[in-house]
C-alpha positions as CSV (number, residue, x, y, z in Angstrom):
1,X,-9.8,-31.7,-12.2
2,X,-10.5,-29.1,-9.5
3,X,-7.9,-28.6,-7.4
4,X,-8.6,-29.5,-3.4
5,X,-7.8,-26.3,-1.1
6,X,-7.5,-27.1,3.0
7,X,-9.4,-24.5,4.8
8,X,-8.2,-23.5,8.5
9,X,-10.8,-24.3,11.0
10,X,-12.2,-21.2,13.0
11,X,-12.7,-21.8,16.9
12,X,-15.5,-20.4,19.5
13,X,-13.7,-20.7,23.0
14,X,-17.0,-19.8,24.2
15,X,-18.9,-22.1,22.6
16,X,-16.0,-24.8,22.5
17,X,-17.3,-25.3,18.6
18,X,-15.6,-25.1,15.3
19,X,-17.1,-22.7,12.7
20,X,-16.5,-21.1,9.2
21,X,-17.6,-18.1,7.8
22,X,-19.3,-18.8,4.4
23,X,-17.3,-16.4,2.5
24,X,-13.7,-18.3,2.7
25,X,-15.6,-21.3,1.5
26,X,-17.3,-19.6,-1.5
27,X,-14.1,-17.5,-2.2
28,X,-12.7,-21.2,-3.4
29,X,-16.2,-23.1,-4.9
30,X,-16.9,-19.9,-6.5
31,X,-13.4,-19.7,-8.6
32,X,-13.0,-23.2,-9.3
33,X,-11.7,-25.1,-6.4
34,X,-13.0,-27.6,-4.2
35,X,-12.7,-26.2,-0.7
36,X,-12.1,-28.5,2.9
37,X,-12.2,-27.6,6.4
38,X,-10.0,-29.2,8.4
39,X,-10.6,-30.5,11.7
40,X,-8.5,-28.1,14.5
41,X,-5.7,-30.9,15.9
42,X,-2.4,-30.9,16.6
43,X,-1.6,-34.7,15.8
44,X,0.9,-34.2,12.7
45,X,-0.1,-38.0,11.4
46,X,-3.3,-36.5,10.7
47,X,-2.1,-33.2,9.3
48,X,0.4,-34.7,7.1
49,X,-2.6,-36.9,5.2
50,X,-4.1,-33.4,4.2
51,X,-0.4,-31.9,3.3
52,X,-0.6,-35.1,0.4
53,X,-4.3,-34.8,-0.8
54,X,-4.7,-31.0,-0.8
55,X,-3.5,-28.8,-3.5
56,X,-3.5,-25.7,-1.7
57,X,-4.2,-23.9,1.6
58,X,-6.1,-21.0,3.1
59,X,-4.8,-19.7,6.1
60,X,-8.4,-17.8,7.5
61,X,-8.5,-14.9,10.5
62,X,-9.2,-15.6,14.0
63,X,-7.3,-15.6,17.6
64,X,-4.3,-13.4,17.9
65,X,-1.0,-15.2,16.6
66,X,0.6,-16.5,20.4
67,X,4.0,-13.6,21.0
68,X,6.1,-16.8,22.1
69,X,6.3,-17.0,18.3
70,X,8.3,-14.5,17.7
71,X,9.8,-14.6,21.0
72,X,8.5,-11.7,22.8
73,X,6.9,-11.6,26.0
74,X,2.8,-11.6,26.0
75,X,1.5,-7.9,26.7
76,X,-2.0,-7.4,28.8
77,X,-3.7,-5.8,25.3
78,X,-2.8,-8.9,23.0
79,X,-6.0,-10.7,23.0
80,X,-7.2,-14.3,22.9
81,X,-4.8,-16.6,21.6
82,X,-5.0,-20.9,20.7
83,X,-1.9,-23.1,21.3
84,X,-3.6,-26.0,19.3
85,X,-4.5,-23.7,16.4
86,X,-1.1,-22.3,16.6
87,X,0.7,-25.8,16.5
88,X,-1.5,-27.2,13.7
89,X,-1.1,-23.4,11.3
90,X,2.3,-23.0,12.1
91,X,3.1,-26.9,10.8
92,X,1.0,-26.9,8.0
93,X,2.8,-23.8,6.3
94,X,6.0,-24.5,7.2
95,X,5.4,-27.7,5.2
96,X,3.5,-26.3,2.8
97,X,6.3,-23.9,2.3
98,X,8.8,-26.7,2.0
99,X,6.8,-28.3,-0.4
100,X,6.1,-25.6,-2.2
101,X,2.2,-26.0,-1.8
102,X,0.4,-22.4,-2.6
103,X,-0.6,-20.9,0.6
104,X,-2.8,-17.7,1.1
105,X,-3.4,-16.3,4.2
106,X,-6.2,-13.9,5.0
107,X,-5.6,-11.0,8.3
108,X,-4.1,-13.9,10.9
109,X,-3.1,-15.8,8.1
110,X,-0.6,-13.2,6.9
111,X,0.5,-12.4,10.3
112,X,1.2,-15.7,10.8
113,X,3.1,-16.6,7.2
114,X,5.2,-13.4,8.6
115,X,5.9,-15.0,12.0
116,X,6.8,-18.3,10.1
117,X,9.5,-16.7,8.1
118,X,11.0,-15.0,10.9
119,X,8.7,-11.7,11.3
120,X,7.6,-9.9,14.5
121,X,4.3,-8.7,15.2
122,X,2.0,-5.8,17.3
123,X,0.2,-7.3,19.4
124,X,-2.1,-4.5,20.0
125,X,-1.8,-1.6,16.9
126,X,-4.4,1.1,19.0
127,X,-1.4,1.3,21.8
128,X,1.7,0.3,20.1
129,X,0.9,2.2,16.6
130,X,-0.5,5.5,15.9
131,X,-2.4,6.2,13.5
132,X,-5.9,8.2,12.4
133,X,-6.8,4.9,10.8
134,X,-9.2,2.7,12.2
135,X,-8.1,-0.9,11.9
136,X,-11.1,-2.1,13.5
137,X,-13.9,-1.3,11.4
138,X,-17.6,-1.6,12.6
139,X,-20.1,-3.5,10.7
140,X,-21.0,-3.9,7.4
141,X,-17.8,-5.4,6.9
142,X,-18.5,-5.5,2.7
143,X,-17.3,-1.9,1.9
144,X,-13.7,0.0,1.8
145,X,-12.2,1.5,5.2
146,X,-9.0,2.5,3.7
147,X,-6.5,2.3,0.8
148,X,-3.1,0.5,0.2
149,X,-1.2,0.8,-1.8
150,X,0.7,-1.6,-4.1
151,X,4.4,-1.3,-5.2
152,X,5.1,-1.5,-8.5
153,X,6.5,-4.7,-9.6
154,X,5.0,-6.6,-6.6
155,X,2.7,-9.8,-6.5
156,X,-0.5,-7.9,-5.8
157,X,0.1,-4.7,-8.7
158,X,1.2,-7.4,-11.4
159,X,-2.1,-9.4,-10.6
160,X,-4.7,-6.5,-9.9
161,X,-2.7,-4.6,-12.8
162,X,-3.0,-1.2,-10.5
163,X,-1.2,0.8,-7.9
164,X,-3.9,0.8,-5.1
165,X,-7.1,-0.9,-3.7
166,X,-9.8,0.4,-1.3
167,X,-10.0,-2.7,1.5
168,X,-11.9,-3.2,4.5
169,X,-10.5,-3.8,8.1
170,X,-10.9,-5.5,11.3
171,X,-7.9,-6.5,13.0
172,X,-6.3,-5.0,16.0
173,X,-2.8,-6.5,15.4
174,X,0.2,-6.3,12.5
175,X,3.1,-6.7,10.9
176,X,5.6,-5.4,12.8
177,X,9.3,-6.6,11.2
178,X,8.7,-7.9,7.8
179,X,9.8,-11.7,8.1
180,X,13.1,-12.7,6.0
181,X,12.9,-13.2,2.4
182,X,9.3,-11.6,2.3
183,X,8.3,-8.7,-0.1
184,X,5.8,-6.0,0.8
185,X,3.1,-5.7,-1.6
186,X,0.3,-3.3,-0.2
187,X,1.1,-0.7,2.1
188,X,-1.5,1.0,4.3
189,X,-1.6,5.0,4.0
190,X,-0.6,5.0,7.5
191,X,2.7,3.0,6.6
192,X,1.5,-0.3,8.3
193,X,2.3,-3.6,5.9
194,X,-1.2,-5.1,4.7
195,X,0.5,-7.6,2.1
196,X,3.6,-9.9,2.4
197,X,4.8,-12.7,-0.2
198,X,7.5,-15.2,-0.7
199,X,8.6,-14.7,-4.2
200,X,10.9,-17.9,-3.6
201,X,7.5,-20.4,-3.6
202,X,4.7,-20.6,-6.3
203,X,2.7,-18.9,-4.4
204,X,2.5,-17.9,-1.1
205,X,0.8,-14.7,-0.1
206,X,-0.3,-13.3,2.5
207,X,-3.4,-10.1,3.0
208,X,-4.3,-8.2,5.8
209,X,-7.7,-7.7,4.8
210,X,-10.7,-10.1,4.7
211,X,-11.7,-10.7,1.1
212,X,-14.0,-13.5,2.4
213,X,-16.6,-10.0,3.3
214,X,-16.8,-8.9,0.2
215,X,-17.6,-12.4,-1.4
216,X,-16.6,-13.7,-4.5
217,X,-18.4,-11.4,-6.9
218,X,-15.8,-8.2,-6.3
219,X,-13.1,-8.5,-9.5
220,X,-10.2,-7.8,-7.1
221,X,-11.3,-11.2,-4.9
222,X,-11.9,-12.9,-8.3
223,X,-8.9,-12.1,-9.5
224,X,-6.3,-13.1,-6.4
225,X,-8.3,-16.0,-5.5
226,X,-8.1,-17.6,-8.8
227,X,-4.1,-16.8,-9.6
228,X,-4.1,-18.6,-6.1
229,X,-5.8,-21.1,-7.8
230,X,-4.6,-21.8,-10.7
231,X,-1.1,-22.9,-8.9
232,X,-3.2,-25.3,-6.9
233,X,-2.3,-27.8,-9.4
């Protein structure tokens, strides 16, 4: 039986219109799950009947994580944010997490699994970090913009079985104070956290990066997607 993953809606304010990109869904078809998108609401009856049918989630990238959040004041640079999508993520991990449903959350989604165990974030890295890194590649999206590194010992280095990975990039905000009882697991070469887990839950990890560019066929997708997976049971 293939295990049934909930899939984060994406939202076009412009457009008022849900959307998905591709990728997240064949990230989970592709590796042996069955993937759902859920409608964007924040009526909890309805949310709690896809808290007891799926098996798994997949928190996906979009609007900037709100600052109320983690209780800082909203700066002119943080960019578009969604109270709805904020109410809906931030119940479905935190009862995910108490249920000890595997969560993996991709750029927004790991902010947001940082902000949910107590974490801080910057809203805007170009003016509140420094660094010769640029976060915010341009397209193609598919190839390496930097490395990070992976700690030996940590979620990511036991499951790739190496020390560092070439990722891509395109998000102008970060981790800022890791959330309690997380563990860093990729570290940019510029010091900024790009990987965050719960060692407390099954699984529950969170990547800076978008896998969902690259598509299924790289080994390093393969490989986290599937030991997401194959807790998703």
């Amino acid at each position: 039986m293939k295990p049934v993953i909930g899939i984060m809606p994406l939202y076009d304010r412009q457009k008022e219109s849900l959307w998905m990109l591709p990728g997240y869904v064949e990230l989970i078809e592709e590796n042996g799950g069955i993937p759902v998108i859920l409608p964007l609401t924040d009526n909890f009856e309805t949310l709690d009947y896809f808290l007891e049918t799926c098996q798994g989630f997949l928190f996906t990238g979009g609007q900037d994580v709100s600052p109320e959040l983690y209780d800082a004041e909203k700066l002119v640079v943080c960019g578009e944010t969604h109270q709805v999508r904020d109410t809906m993520e931030i119940y479905c991990m935190e009862k995910a997490l108490e249920e000890d449903i595997p969560v993996f959350g991709i750029c927004r989604g790991a902010q947001l699994l940082n902000v949910v165990a107590g974490g801080t974030l910057y809203q805007d890295l170009p003016t509140e970090y420094s660094s010769e890194i640029a976060h915010q590649m341009k397209r193609p999206y598919n190839r390496g913009q930097h490395k990070v590194q992976l700690p030996k010992g940590t979620m990511l280095a036991d499951i790739l079985e190496r020390d560092s990975l070439m990722v891509n990039s395109y998000h102008h905000q970060g981790i800022k104070d890791v959330g309690e009882k997380l563990t860093i697991t990729a570290i940019a070469e510029d010091g900024l956290v790009e990987g965050i887990y719960l060692d407390e839950n099954q699984f529950a990890l969170g990547v800076q990066w978008h896998p969902e560019f690259f598509a299924a066929a790289t080994q390093e997708n393969q490989r986290m997607i599937q030991m997401f997976l194959a807790h998703c049971f």
